[in-house]
C-alpha positions, 0 to 999 in steps of 0.5 A, a space after each residue: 493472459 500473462 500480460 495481465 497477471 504479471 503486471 497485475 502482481 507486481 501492482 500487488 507487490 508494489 501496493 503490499 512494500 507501501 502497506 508495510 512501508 506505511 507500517 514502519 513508519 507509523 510505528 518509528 512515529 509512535 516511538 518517537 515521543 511526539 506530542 499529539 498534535 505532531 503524531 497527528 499531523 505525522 500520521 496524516 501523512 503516513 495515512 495517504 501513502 497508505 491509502 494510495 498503496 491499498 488502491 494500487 494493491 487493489 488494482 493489481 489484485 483485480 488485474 490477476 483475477 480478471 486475467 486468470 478468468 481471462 485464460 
């Protein structure tokens, strides 16, 4: 079943780089100093790539588990 935990690891890596991506650019926002209308609006963008890198982490980590029963 390793062609489906490969696969799903790298899903999980790739869903972990946008976690921490997000997480980098939440605080470069907090550290600029905007008004809280434009860190609103900045974070609302910064809470989809967040929510996209969770699901496609999710996926992966399914992905893993289901090949490692799989085996």
């Amino acid at each position: 079943m390793n062609w489906l935990i490969i696969p799903g690891a790298i899903l999980t890596l790739l869903g972990l780089a946008g976690i921490l991506l997000s997480a980098f650019r939440v605080l470069g926002a907090r550290r600029a100093g905007l008004e809280d209308d434009a860190l609103r609006e900045r974070l609302r963008g910064v809470m989809l790539l967040n929510m996209g890198a969770l699901l496609v982490s999710v996926l992966g980590l399914m992905m893993v588990v289901l090949g490692v029963f799989l085996a």
